[in-house]
N, C-alpha and C positions, 0 to 999 in steps of 0.2 A: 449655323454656327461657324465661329472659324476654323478655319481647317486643323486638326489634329490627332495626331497619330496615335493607333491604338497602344501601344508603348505611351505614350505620354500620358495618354488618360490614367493610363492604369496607375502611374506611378503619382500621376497627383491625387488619385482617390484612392492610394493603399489597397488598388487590387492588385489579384495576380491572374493574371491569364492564360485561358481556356481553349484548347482546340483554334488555336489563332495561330495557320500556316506562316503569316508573315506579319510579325507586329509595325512595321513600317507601314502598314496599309491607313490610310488617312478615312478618318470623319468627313466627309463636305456635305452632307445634309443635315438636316435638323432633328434633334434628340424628343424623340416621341414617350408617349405613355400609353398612345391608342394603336394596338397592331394597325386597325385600318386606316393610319395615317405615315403610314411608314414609305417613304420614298429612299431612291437610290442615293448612297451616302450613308443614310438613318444610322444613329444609336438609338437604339429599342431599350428603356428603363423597364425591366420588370417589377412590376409591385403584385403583394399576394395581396388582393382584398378580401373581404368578408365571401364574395358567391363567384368571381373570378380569381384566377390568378394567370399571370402573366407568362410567368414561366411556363407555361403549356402552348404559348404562341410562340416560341422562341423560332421553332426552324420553318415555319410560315413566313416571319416577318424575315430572317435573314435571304427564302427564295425570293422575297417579294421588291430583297433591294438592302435590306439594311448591311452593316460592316459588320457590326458584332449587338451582344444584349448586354446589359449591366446586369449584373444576376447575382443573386443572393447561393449560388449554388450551380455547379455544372449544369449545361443544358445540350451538351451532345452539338453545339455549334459554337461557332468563334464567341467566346464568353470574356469578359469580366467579371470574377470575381468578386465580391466585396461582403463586407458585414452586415451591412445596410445601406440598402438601393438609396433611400432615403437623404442621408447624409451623405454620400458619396455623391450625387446628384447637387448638393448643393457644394461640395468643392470643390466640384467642377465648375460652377456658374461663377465662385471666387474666383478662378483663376482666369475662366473667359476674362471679366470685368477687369479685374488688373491690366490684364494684356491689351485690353480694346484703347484703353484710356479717354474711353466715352464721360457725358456727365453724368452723373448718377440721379435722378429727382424721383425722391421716393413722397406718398404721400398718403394720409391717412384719415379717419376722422366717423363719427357717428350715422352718418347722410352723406350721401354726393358725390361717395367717393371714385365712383366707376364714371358718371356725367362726370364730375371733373376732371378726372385722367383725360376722358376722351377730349375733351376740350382742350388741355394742355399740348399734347400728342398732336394734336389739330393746329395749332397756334406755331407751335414749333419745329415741325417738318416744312414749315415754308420757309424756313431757315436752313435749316440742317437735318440728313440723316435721322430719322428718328423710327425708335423702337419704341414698343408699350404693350404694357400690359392687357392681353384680348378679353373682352368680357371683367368679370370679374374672378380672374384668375389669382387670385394675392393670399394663397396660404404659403406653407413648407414646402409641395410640391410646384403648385403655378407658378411662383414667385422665378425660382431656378429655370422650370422652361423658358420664361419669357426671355430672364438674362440669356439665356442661353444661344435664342434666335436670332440673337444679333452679329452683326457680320463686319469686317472690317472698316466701311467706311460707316458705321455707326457712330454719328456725335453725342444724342443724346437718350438716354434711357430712363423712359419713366415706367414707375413702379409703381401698382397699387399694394398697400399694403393693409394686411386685415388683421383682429383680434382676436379671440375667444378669451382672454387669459392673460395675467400677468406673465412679461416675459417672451411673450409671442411676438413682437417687434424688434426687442432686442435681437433676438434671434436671426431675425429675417435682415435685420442690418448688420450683421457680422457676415452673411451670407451674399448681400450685394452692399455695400458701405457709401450709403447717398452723400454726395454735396450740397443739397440743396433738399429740406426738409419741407414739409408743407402740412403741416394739422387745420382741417376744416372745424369741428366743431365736436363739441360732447353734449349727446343727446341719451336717447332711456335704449337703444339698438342692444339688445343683449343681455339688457338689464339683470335681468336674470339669472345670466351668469356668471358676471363680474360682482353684484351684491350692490352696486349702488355708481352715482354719478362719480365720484370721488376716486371709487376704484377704477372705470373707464379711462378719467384722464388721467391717472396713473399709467395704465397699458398706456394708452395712447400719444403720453409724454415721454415714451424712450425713447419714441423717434429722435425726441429734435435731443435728448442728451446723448447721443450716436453719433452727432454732427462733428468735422470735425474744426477747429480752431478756422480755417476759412472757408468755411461751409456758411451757408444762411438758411436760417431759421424761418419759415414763413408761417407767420401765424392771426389767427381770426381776431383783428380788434376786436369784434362784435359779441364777443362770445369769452365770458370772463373763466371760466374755465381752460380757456386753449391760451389767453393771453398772460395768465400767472404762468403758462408753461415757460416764458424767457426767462424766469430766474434760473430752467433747470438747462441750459445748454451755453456752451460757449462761443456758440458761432454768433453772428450777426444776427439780427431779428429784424424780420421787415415785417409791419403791420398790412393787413387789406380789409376791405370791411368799408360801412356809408358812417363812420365816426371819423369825427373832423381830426383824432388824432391819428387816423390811417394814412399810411405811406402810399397803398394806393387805392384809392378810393371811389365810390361812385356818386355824382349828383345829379340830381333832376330826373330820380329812376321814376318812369313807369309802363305802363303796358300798351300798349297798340291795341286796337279794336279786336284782332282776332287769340289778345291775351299772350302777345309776344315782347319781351321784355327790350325797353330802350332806356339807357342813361349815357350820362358824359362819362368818361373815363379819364380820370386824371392819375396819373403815374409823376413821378418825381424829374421825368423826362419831358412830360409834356400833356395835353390834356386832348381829346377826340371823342367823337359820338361814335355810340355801339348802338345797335336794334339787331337781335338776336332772332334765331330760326327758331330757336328753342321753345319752349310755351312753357310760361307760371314764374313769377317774382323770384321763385325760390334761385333761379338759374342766374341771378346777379350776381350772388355772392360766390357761387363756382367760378364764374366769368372774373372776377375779382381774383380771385385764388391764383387764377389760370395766367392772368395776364400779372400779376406781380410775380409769378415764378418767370413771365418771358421778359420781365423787367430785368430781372435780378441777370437773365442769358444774354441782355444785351440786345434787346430787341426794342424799339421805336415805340411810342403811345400810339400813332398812326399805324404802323406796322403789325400792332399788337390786337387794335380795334378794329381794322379791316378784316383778320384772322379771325374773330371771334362773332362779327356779324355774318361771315361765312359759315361756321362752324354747321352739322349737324349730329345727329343720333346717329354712334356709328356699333352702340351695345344693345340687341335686343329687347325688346319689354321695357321700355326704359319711356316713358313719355312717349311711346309711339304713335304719330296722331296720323289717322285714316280715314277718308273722307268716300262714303259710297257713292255708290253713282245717284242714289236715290234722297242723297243731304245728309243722312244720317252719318255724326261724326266718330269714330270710336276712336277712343283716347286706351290702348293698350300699356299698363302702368304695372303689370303683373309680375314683375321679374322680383320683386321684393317689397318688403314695406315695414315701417317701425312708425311711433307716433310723430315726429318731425316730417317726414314725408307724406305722410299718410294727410298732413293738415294742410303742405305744401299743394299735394295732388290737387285736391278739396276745390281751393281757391286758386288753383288754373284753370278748374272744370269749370267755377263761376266765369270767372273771368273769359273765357273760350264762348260761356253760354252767350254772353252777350245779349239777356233777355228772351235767348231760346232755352226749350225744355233742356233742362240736366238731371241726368240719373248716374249716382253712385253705386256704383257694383263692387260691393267689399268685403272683404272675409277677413279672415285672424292674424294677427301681428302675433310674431311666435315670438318664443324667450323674454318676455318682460317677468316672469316671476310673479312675484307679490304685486305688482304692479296693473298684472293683467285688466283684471276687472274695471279701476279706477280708467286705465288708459281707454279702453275698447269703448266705455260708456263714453268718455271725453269726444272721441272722435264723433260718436253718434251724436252727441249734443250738438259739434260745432257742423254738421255738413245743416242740421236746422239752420244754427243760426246765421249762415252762408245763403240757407234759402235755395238750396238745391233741389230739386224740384221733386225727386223721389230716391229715397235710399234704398236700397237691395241688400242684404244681408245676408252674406252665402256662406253655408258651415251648422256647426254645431256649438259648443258653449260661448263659445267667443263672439259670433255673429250674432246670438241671441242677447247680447250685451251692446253691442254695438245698435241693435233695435230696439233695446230697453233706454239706452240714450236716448235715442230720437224721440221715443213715446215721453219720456218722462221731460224733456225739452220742450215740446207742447205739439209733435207730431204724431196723429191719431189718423186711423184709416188708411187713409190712401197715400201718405206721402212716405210711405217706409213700409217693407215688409222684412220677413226672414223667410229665408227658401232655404233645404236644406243642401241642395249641392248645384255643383254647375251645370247640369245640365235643367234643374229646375230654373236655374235664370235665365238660361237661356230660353226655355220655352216663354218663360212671362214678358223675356222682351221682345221677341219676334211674335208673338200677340197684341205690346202696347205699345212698339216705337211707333213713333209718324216723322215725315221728311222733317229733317231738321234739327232732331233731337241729337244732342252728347251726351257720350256715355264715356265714363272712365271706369275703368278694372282695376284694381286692386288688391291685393293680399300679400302674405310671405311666399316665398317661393314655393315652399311645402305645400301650398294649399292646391297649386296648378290652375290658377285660375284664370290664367292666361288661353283656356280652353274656349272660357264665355267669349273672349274677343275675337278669337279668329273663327270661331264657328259664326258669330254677327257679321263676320266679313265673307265667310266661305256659301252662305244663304240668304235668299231673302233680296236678292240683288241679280240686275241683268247685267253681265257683261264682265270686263275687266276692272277692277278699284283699283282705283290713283291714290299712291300714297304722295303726300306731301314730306 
């Protein structure tokens, strides 16, 4: 963070301060929420949650280094005070951002949106200074640390930004105030809780009306729900997307033998070939996303595509692709999942199979609501009609839907089963893989099914696994 003095925190977040010998004492470390991340400098945020609270680490984290804690209540060491940790934490990230006079690109959307930050963040640190949001940290509290981690010669700051709820964006953009908006797409992610597609791009449309008068709008040709959102914002709108009325757009997309995404990139600046590290079609339209926001900062077609051919996976479980020493390829895709990825995944695993055995390892897409059933059956249809060599269905109602698809698509016996947990999948595949086979993982994060993939990588294998 920039350096700032316990007196000054205090007065921009309406605390009053506690057991603080000398409020002149300066912040120069980074504003934590995990005691065991606390370094010399550190503001320690206490939050009470449900089976920790914070406040009981308070005079550990100040031995260990930190200045003082943000605390809802005395703690017997250099304190701030405040009402709530919560909201004080994000007015402070306000006042960082004002001060830094970095660019703000915030970005949001149904799918993609952690893969396209990284990609962004990637694209534009070979330019300039750049911050970003780690993993997918993009609520009320992530949002504030990330602004927070940013340091003076910080140019530019990207944001993920995430949903549950009307009004959950607004919010997150009064607390960092983007120039430069960016909406991926409106898919069924949550469905369940929002109550419908309509209501999503509602949430998902206060981004770009937050923008402000020269701020730009970047929005999904492809996808007519993001693209009615230009009526709701005043800023510019630049289009991306492979529709010929996109401002920046891709031609001649296809995949390379080992299912790695190449097209031309034409931007308004110029036009350059991309062939991505990445694996599966779906990675175009991020890369698209990615490279009209570095259009929009002033960055080259060339400049833009050399960035993005370089790019790789720098968030977890995210298309993680792993090659044994024995051929066997696991594709680790577990960090999340909703029906637009989940059909994305699908067809990188064919495409990747390249004529070799592919096995689907999938479990339950959470929060679709009424939806659930209809979805879970769809996917099980399409990994058939993909031709996926054998589906895995791990879990309980939802997997057993997912394997009702397949049977009722016309896969009977051997090409689909339902297991009930992970460690049942993992024993049927370290019984049926042979050199050669891919395997992708999949489910919501809830599910933990990220267990199947590194336990196929941690056995069954001589030696050290090279990831790619």
């Amino acid at each position: 963070m920039i350096a700032l003095s316990l007196a000054e925190i205090a007065a921009v977040v309406g605390g009053q301060t506690h057991d603080i010998p000398d409020p002149a004492v300066q912040v120069t470390g980074p504003v934590v929420i995990d005691s065991r991340k606390v370094e010399d400098g550190s503001l320690f945020a206490a939050f009470a949650g449900e089976r920790v609270d914070g406040h009981d680490f308070a005079r550990a984290v100040v031995e260990a280094g930190a200045v003082a804690v943000l605390a809802s209540r005395p703690v017997g060491v250099p304190a701030i005070v405040v009402t709530d940790v919560q909201r004080a934490l994000g007015a402070l990230a306000r006042h960082v951002v004002e001060r830094l006079g970095a660019t703000l690109v915030a970005l949001t959307g149904s799918a993609g949106k952690t893969s396209t930050k990284d990609l962004i963040a990637q694209v534009l640190r070979g330019k300039a200074p750049t911050v970003f949001t780690p993993g997918s940290f993009n609520n009320e509290i992530g949002l504030p640390l990330t602004a927070l981690s940013a340091t003076e010669d910080t140019r530019f700051l990207v944001l993920e930004m995430g949903a549950r709820g009307i009004g959950h964006i607004r919010y997150l953009t009064e607390l960092t105030p983007p120039r430069v908006g960016l909406v991926l797409n409106v898919g069924t992610a949550h469905i369940g809780e929002f109550g419908g597609r309509e209501q999503i791009a509602q949430a998902k449309g206060e981004l770009v009306e937050n923008l402000p008068e020269d701020g730009a709008a970047i929005l999904n040709a492809d996808d007519p729900l993001v693209r009615a959102m230009a009526s709701r914002t005043k800023a510019r709108v630049i289009l991306f997307g492979e529709s010929d009325e996109a401002d920046v757009r891709a031609e001649n997309v296809r995949l390379t033998e080992s299912g790695q995404p190449a097209f031309s990139l034409r931007t308004p600046s110029g036009c350059s070939d991309v062939t991505m590290r990445l694996y599966g079609e779906h990675h175009v339209s991020n890369a698209l996303a990615a490279a009209a926001v570095a259009h929009e900062l002033g960055m080259s077609a060339d400049e833009i595509a050399g960035a993005l051919s370089e790019a790789g996976t720098l968030s977890r479980w995210r298309m993680e692709v792993t090659e044994r020493p024995d051929g066997v390829t696991v594709v680790n895709d577990a960090y999340n999942a909703n029906p637009e990825s989940m059909r994305a995944a699908l067809r990188a695993l064919v495409a990747m199979g390249g004529g070799r055995r592919t096995w689907a390892v999938l479990g339950q897409m959470a929060e679709l609501g009424d939806e659930a059933l209809a979805e879970h059956d769809a996917v099980g249809r399409l990994a058939v009609r993909l031709n996926v060599s054998k589906l895995v269905a791990v879990g309980g109602r939802e997997a057993s839907w997912l394997q009702l698809g397949a049977y009722n698509e016309g896969s009977w016996g051997e090409e689909s089963v339902h297991v009930s947990d992970a460690q049942a999948a993992v024993d049927l595949l370290r019984s049926e893989l042979r050199p050669g086979d891919v395997v992708l993982v999949k489910a919501s994060r809830s599910v933990g099914l990220e267990r199947v993939a590194l336990a196929l990588l941690e056995s069954g294998t001589e030696g050290e696994v090279a990831a790619r």
